[in-house]
C-alpha positions in Angstrom: -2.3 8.0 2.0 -4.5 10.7 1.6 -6.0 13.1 4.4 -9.9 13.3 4.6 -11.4 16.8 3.5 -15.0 18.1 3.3 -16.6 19.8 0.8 -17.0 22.9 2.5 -14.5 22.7 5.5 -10.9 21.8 4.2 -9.2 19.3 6.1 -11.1 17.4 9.5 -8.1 17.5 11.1 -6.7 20.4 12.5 -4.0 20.7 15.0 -6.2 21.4 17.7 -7.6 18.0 17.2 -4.2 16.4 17.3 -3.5 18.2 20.3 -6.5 17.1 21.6 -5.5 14.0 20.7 -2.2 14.3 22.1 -4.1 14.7 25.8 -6.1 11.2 25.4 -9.1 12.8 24.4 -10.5 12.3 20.5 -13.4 14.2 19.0 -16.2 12.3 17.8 -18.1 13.4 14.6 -20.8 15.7 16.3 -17.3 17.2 18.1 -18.1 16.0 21.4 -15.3 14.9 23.4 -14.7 11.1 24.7 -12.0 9.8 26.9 -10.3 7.3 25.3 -10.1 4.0 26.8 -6.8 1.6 28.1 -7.2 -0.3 25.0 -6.9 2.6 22.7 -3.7 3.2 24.0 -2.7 -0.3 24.0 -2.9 -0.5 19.9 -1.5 3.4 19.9 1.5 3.0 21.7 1.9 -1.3 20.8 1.2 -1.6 25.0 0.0 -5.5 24.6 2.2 -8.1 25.5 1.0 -9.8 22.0 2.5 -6.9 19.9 5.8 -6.5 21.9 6.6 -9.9 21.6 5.4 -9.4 17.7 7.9 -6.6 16.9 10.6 -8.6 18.8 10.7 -11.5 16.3 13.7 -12.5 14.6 13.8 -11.8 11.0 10.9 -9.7 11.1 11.7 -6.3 9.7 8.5 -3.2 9.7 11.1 -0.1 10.0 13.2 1.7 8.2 16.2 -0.7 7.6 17.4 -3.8 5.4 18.2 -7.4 5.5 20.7 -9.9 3.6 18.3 -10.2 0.9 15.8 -7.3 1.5 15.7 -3.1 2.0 12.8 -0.9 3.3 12.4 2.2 4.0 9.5 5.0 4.3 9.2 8.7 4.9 6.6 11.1 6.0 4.9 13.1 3.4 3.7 16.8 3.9 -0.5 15.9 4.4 0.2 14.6 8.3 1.1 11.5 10.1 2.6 9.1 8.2 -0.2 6.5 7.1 2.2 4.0 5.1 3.6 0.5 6.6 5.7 -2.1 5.7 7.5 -5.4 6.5 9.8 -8.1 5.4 9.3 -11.2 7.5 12.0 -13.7 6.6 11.3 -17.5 7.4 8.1 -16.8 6.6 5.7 -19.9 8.6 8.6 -21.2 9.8 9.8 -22.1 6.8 13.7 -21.9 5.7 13.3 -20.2 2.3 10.0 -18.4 2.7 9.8 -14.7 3.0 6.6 -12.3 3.6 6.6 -8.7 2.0 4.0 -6.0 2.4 3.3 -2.4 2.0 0.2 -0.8 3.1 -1.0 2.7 2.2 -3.9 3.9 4.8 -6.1 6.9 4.3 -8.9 8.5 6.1 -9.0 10.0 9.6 -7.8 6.8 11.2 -5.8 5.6 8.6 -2.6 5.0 10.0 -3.4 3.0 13.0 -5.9 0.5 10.1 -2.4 0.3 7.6 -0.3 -0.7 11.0 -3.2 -2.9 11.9 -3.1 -4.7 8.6 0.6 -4.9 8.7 0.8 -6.7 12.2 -2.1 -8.9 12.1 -2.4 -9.8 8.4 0.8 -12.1 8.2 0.1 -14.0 11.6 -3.5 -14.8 10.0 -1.7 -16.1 6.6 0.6 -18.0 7.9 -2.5 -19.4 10.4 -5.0 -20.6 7.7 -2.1 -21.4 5.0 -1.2 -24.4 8.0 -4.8 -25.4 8.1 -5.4 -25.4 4.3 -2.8 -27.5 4.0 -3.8 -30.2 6.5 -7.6 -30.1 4.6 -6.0 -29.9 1.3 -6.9 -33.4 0.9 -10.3 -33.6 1.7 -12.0 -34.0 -1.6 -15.6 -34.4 -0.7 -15.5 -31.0 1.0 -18.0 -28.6 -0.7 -17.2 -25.1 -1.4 -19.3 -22.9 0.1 -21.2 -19.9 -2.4 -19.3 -17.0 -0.4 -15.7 -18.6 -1.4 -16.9 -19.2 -5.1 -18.0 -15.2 -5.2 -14.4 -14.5 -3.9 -12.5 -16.3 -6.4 -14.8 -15.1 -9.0 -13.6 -11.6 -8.3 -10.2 -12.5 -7.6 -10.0 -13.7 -11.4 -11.6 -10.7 -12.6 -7.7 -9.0 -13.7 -6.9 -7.4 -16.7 -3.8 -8.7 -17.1 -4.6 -11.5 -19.6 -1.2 -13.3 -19.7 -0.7 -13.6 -16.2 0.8 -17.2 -15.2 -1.7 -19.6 -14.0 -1.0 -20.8 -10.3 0.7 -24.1 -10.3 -1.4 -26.4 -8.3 0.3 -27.0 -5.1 0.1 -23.0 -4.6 -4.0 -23.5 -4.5 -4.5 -23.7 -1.1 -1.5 -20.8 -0.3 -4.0 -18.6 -3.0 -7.3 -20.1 -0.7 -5.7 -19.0 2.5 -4.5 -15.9 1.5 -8.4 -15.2 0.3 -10.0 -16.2 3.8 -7.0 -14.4 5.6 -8.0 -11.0 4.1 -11.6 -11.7 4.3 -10.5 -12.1 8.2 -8.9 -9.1 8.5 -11.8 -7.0 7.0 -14.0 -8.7 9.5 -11.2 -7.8 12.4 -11.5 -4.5 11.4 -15.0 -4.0 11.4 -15.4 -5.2 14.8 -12.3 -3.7 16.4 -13.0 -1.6 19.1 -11.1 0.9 19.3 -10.1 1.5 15.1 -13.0 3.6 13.6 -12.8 2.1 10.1 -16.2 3.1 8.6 -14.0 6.1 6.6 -10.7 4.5 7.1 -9.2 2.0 5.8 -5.8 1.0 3.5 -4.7 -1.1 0.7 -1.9 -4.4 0.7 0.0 -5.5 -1.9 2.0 -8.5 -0.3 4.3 -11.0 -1.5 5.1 -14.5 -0.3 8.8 -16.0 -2.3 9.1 -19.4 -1.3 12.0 -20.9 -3.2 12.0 -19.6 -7.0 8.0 -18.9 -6.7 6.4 -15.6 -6.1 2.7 -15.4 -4.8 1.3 -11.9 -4.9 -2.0 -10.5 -3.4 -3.8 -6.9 -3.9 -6.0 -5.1 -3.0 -5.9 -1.1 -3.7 -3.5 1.0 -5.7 0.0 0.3 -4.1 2.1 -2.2 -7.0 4.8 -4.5 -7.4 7.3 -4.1 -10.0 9.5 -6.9 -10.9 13.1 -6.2 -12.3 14.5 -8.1 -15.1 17.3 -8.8 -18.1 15.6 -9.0 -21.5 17.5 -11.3 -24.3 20.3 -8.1 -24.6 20.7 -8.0 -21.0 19.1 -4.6 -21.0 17.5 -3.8 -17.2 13.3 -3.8 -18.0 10.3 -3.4 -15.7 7.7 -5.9 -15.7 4.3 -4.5 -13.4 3.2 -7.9 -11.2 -0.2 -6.4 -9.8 -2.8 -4.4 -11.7 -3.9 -0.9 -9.6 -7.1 -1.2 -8.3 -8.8 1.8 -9.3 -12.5 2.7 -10.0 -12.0 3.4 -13.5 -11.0 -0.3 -14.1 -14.1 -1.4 -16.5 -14.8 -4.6 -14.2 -14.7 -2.5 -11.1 -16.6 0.4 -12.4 -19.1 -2.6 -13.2 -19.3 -4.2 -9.8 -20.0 -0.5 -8.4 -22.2 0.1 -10.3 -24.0 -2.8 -10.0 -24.0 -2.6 -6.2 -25.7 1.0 -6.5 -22.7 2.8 -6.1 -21.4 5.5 -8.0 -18.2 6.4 -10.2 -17.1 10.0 -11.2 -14.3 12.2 -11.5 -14.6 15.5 -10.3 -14.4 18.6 -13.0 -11.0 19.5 -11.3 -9.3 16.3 -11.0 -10.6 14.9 -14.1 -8.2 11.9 -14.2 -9.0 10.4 -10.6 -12.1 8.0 -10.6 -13.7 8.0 -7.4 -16.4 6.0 -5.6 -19.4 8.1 -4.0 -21.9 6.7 -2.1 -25.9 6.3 -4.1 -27.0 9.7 -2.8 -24.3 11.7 -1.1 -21.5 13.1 -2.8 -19.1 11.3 -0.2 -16.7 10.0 0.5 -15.3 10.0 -3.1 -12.2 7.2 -2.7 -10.1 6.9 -5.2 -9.6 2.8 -5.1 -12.1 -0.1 -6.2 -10.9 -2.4 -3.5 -9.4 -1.4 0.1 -9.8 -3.0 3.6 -11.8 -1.0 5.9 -14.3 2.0 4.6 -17.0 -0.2 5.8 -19.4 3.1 4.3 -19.2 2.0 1.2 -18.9 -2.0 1.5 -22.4 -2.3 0.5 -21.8 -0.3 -2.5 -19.2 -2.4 -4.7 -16.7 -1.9 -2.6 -14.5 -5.3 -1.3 -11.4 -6.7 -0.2 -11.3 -9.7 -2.2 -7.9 -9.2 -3.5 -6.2 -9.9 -7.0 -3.9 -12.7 -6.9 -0.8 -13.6 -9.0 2.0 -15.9 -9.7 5.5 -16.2 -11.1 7.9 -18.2 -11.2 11.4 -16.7 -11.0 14.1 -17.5 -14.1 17.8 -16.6 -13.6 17.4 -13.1 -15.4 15.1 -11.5 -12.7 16.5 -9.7 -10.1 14.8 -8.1 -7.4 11.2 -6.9 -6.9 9.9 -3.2 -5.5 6.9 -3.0 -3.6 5.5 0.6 -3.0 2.7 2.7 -2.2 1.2 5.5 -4.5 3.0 8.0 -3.2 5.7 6.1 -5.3 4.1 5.4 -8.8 2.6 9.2 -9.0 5.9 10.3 -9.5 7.9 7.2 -10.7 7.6 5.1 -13.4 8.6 1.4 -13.2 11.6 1.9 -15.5 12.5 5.3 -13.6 12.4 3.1 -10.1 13.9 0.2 -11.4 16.8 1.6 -12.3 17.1 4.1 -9.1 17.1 0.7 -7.0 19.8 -1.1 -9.6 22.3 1.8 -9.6 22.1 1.9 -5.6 25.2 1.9 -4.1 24.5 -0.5 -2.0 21.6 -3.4 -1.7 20.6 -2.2 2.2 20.1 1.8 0.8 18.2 0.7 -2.2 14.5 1.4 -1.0 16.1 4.5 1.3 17.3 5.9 -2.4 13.7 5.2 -4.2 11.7 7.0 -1.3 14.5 9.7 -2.0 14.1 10.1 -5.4 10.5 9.9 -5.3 10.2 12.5 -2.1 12.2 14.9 -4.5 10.6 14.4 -7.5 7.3 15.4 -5.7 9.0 18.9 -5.9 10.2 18.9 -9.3 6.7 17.2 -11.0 3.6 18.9 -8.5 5.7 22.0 -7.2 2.5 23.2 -5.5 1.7 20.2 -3.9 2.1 18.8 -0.8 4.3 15.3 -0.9 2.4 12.0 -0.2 3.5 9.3 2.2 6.1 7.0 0.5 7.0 3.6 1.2 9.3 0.8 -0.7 10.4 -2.7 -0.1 12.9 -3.8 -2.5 13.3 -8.0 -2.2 16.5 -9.3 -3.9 16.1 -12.5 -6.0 19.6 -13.6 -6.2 21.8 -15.1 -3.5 25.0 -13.4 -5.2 24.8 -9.6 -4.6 27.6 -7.9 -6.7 29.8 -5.9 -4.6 28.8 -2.6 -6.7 26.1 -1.7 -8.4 25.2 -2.8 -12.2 25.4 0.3 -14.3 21.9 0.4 -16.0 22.2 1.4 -20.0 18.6 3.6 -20.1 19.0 6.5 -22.9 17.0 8.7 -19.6 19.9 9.2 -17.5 23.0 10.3 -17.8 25.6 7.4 -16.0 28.4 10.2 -15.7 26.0 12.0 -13.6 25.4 9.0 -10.9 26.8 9.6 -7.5 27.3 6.6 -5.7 29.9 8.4 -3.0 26.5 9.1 -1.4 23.8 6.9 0.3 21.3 8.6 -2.1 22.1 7.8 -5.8 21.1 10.6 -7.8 19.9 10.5 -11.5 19.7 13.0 -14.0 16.2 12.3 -15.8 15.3 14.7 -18.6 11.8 16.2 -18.0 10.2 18.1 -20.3 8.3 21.3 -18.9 6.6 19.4 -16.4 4.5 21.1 -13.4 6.1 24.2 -15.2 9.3 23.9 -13.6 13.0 24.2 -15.1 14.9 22.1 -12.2 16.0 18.8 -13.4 14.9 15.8 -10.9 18.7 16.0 -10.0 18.2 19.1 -8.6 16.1 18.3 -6.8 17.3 15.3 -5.2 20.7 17.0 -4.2 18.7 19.8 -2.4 19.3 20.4 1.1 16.9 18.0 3.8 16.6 21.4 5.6 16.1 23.8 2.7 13.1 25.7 3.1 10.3 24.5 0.1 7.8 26.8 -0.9 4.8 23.7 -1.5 4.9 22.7 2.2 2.1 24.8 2.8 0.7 23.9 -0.6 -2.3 22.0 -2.0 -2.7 18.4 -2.1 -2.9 16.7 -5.4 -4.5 13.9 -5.1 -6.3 12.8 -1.8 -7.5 9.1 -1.2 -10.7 10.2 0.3 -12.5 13.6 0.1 -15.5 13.7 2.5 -16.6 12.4 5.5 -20.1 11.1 4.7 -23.0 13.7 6.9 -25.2 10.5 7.5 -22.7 9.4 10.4 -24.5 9.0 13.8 -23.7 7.1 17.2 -26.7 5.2 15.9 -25.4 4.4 12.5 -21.7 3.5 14.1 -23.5 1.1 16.2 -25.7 -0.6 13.6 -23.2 -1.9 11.5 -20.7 -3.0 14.0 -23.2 -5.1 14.9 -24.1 -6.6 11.8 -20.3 -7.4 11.4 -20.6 -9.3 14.8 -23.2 -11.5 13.7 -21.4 -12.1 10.1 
């Protein structure tokens, strides 16, 4: 998540634009005011009959909550609205031992509605083509058109070099899940009442069908996969690569599309893509859906995809946004989510941990958006939690009388402060914190681009019509 600043205003949004928008008026980018149409409130408020009837389907989980083999839970940072989603949809194309996972971390102006978008309409599209590639999976004559080949081509571009190859009865699930988020970009760019063209958000899903796991990403979020090592030690083993602009082979594609890479002199460790000749909008991901203002300029959805095939040792899997992974490592969070006391409070505890640790690690920041979904592998949960052997926390120290397991990790003088991450995780929900008013660390998107115009809107929605 990351709110949209200028370089010479602060933050677009102020709170007289969210009151404004509280009335059913929006300001448009000159800061005239338009009334906002019955549809826009349709998609705010889930008013169509299609999405009611979406959000009442069994075994289909976006809210704060858990399942028989699944937990998820997010919570509202300190830069806005909340601008992560999430879901765990089990029976996944109405099939018995299928499950669909997903987080989705939005950023810009409009980035929450373009995350919830993404969350709703991304699965039904899946589970849509992955029934038609499957009925033309045996058409051998038919001829691969040059757009698909371009897709896979950067779809292979990972630098993970040992990843497993994808068994061959998987191709077409990998094929549909490449034309379904090809679909969705296109959705978004004609949708008429989402202004993507500095919005957008990133997906890392999962589809388990029996002991295989299918992953797709595209953006920063990550998947984490829990495992035993041969002394039956807890270990982490990262599934997805981040997506980032300083990526060698996406700095390349950028580049080569005339767009720029840089970090700014403050924030020296963030990447960021700028358009040719603005210093805008400076997003901090090599691949998102949305942010149509820079899909000419490198920038694509075409999203990394991986396999693996589940042995008895792995456990579970986290999916989670940034707001996560800047705080947590995938040790620290795999063990927060094994010492749990309780499968259905395990993502609640990670957001937890991670929330606080914000406090402890970037005092004077303001805390990110964090979501988890934590997707158990075995059909035999252990009625309490496996105590995790990690030389970082102190097991006499883990509270599991609470919902909120607390761990002691030793820090060492980091952000400056002396409070150990237990601390901070035991503090108060209502105790006053001195960073709420405080600078954000790292935003997803800096600038609006100045270029934008009614004209300019309307120019490329149309080319995105004729696509």
């Amino acid at each position: 998540m990351g709110i949209c600043y200028s370089t010479t205003g602060g933050a677009r949004r102020d709170k007289q634009d969210e009151a404004d928008e509280d009335d059913g008026w929006w300001k448009s980018m000159r800061g005239s005011k338009i009334n906002r149409t019955s549809t826009d409130f349709k998609f705010v408020f889930g008013g169509s009959v299609e999405e009611r009837l979406l959000h009442h389907l069994p075994g289909r989980l976006f809210g704060n909550g858990s399942c028989s083999i699944a937990s998820l839970h997010t919570q509202q940072g300190k830069k806005g609205t909340n601008q992560d989603a999430m879901i765990v949809w089990e029976k996944f194309n109405s099939n018995s031992d299928a499950v669909f996972c997903g987080v989705f971390d939005g950023h810009g102006p409009y980035g929450h509605m373009v995350s919830k978008k993404v969350r709703d309409s991304l699965p039904v599209l899946l589970s849509t083509q992955w029934m038609d590639t499957n009925e033309s999976a045996n058409n051998a004559n038919e001829s691969i058109p040059e757009e698909e080949m371009i897709e896979e081509y950067w779809c292979e571009q990972s630098d993970i070099e040992d990843k497993e190859t994808i068994p061959e009865k998987y191709l077409p699930l990998k094929k549909s899940i490449l034309k379904s988020f090809k679909l969705i970009d296109k959705e978004l760019k004609n949708h008429p009442s989402i202004d993507c063209f500095c919005s957008g958000t990133t997906a890392v899903t999962l589809i388990k069908q029996g002991q295989d796991l299918v992953l797709g990403n595209v953006g920063d979020s990550r998947a984490v996969l829990a495992t035993r090592d041969e002394h039956d030690s807890l270990v982490s083993v990262q599934l997805t690569v981040d997506l980032k602009p300083n990526l060698p082979k996406e700095a390349a594609r950028i580049q080569q599309f005339k767009g720029r890479v840089f970090a700014l002199q403050d924030e020296p460790e963030v990447s960021r893509v700028w358009l040719p000749n603005s210093d805008s909008p400076g997003l901090a991901m090599a691949r998102a859906f949305g942010d149509f203002c820079l899909k000419d300029f490198g920038l694509i959805s075409v999203p990394d995809i991986f396999y693996h095939r589940i042995i008895d040792t792995d456990e579970f899997v986290i999916l989670a946004t940034d707001g996560v992974w800047d705080v947590l490592s995938n040790k620290e969070a795999v063990d927060i989510v094994a010492t749990a006391p309780t499968r259905s409070t395990a993502a609640r505890a990670l957001v937890d941990c991670a929330t606080r640790a914000w406090k402890l690690k970037y005092p004077t920041s303001k805390t990110d958006d964090c979501a988890a979904v934590c997707l158990f592998l075995d059909q035999n949960p252990k009625s309490v939690a496996k105590q995790v052997k990690n030389p970082d926390i102190d097991e006499s120290l883990v509270d599991h009388s609470s919902t909120v397991t607390e761990i002691v990790v030793a820090e060492k003088n980091i952000g400056g402060s002396k409070r150990s991450l237990a601390e901070c995780i035991s503090t108060s929900e209502d105790e006053e914190w001195s960073a709420l008013e405080g600078v954000t660390r790292v935003n997803s998107l800096l600038s609006i681009p100045r270029f934008l115009s009614i004209d300019k809107r309307s120019s490329w929605r149309k080319s995105g019509s004729k696509s």
